[in-house]
C-alpha positions as CSV (number, residue, x, y, z in Angstrom):
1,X,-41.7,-0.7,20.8
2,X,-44.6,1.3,20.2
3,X,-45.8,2.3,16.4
4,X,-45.3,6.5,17.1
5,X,-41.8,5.6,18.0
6,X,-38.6,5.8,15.6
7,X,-35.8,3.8,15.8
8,X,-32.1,4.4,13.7
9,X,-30.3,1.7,12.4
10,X,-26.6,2.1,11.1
11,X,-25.2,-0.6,9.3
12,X,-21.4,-1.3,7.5
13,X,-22.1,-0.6,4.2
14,X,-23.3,-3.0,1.6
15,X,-21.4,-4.9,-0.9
16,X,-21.8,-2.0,-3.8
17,X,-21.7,-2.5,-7.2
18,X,-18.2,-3.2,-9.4
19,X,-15.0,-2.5,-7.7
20,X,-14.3,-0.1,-5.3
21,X,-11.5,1.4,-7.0
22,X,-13.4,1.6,-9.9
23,X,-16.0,4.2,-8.2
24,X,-16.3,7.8,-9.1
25,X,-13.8,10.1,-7.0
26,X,-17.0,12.6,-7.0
27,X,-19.0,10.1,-5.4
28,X,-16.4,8.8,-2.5
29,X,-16.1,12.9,-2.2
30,X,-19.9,13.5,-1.5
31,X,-19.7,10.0,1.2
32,X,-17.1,12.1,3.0
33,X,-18.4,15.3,3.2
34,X,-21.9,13.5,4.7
35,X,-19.7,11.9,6.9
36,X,-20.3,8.2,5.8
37,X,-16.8,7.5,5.2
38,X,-13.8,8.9,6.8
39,X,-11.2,10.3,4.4
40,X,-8.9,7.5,5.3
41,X,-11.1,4.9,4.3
42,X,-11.6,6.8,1.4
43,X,-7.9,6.3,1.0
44,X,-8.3,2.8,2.2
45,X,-11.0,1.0,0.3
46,X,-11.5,3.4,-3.0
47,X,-7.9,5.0,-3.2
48,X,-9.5,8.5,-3.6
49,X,-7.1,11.1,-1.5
50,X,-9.1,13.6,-0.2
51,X,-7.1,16.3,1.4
52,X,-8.0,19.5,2.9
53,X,-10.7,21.7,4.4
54,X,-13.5,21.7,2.9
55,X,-12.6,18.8,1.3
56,X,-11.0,18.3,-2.0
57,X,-9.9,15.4,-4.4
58,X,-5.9,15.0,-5.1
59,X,-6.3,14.0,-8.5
60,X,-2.8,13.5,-8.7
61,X,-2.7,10.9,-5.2
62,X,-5.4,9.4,-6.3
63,X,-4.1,8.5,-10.0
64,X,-1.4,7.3,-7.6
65,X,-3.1,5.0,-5.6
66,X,-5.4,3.3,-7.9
67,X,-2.1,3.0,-10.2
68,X,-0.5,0.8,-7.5
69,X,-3.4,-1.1,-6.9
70,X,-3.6,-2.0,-10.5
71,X,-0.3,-3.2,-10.5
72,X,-0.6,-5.1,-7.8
73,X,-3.7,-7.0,-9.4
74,X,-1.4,-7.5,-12.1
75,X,1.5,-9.0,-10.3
76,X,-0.5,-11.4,-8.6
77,X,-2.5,-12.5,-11.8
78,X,1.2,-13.0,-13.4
79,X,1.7,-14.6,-10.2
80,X,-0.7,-17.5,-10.1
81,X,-0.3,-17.9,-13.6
82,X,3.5,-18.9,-13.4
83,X,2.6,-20.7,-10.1
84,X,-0.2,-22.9,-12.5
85,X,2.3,-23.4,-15.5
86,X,4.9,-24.9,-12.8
87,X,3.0,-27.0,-11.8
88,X,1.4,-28.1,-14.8
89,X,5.0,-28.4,-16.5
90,X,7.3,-29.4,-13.4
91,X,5.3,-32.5,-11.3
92,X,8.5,-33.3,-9.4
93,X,8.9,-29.7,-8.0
94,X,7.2,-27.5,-5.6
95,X,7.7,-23.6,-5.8
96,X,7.7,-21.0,-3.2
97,X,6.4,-17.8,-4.0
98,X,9.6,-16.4,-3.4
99,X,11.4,-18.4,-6.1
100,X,8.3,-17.5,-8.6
101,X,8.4,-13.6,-7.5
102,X,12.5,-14.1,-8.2
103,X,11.9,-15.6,-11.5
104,X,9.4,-12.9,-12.5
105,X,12.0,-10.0,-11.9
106,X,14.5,-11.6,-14.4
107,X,14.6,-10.6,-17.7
108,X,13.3,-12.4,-20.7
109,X,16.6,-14.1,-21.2
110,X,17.2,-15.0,-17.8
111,X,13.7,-16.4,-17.2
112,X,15.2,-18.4,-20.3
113,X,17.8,-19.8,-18.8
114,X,16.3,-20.5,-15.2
115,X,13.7,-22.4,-16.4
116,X,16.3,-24.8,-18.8
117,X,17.8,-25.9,-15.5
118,X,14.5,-26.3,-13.7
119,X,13.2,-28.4,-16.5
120,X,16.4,-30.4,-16.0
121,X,15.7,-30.5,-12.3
122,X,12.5,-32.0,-12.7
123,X,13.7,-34.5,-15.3
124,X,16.7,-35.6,-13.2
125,X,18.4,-33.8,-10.2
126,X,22.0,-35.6,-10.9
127,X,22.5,-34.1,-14.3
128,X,22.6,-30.8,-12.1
129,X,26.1,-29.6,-11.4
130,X,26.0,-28.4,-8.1
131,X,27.7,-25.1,-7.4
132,X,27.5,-25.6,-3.7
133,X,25.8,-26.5,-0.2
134,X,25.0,-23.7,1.3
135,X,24.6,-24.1,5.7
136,X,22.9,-21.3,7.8
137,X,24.2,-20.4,11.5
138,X,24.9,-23.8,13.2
139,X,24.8,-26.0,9.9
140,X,21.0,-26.8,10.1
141,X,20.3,-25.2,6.5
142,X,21.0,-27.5,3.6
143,X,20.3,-25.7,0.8
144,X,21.6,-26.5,-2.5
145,X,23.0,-23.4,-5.3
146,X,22.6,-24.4,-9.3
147,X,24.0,-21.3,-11.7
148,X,22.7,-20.0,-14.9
149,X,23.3,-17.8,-17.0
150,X,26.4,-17.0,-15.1
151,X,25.0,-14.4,-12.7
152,X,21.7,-15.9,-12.0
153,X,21.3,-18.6,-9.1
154,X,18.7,-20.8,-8.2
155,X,18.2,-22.4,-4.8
156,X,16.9,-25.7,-4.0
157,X,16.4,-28.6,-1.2
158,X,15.0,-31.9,-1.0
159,X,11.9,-31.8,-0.3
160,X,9.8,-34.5,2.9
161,X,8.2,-35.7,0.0
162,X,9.8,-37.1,-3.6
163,X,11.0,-34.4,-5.5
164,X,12.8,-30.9,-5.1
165,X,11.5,-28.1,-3.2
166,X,12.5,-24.7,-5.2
167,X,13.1,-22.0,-2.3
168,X,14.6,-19.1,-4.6
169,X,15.1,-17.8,-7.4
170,X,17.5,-14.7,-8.5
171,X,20.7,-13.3,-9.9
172,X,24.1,-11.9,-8.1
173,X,22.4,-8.6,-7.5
174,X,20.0,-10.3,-5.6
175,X,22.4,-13.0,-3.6
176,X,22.5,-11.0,0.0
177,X,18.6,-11.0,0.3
178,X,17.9,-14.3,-1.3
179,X,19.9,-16.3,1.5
180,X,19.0,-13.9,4.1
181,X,15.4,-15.2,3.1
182,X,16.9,-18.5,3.4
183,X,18.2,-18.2,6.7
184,X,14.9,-17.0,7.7
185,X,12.5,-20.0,6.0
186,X,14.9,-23.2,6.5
């Protein structure tokens, strides 16, 4: 190419500065109205909601989004954190998400109790009382169902390897769900 031509080069943008929730609403506004973002992505990737003709901010959708998002950080930091405790505390048990996402929805004094029986799980499975086997369509799930706390439940299977496998965690409220999920996984 010659030196008295031009050439135009559009790139994805670049990796920015801080989070992109964190970025001023004003800001992901004037990117829309030069046409650098669409208002979707603005939705998308900043959770500003820009609605409207000429385009505005909804502060109160945008409050919205960004709230969720938080809380979805949270959850998952809450998340691994149980995950990382359970595994420092319990070597002869593995966890699936499910059965930590179950335990995080009980109360204080449930989470109490469920974790009395899952430390006597990991010390030793036969002081367990056993409520009962539970078998999916055909018999193929064997699936295990310990009590505490009289409402709460927690479901569990030998695992391929030594030790239990902990598949879910929840109460009485939650029973329907929790072995539809088990149909589903075993």
């Amino acid at each position: 190419m010659r030196w008295t031509r031009r050439a135009f080069l559009r790139t994805a943008g670049g990796g920015g500065f801080g989070p992109a929730m964190s970025r001023d609403p004003e800001k992901v506004l004037r990117d829309v109205e030069q046409g650098l973002i669409s208002a979707r992505r603005a939705e998308e990737a900043y959770g500003v909601a820009i609605r409207g003709k000429p385009p505005r901010i909804d502060e109160e959708e945008t409050a919205r989004l960004r709230g969720r998002v938080q809380k979805s950080k949270k959850r998952k930091k809450r998340l691994e954190s149980v995950q990382k405790r359970f595994g420092v505390l319990y070597k002869n048990l593995t966890f699936t998400d499910r059965a930590v996402e179950g335990f995080l929805a009980l109360t204080e004094d449930f989470q109490l109790k469920a974790e009395e029986v899952i430390h006597r799980l990991n010390a030793d499975e036969s002081q367990i009382s056993v409520k009962r086997k539970v078998f999916g369509k055909g018999g193929k799930m064997n699936v295990l169902e310990v009590d505490f706390a009289y409402s709460g439940r927690i479901y569990f299977q030998r695992d391929s390897q030594p030790g239990l496998k902990i598949l879910v965690i929840g109460t009485k409220n939650t029973q329907d769900q929790d072995l539809a999920f088990l149909e589903r996984v075993t």
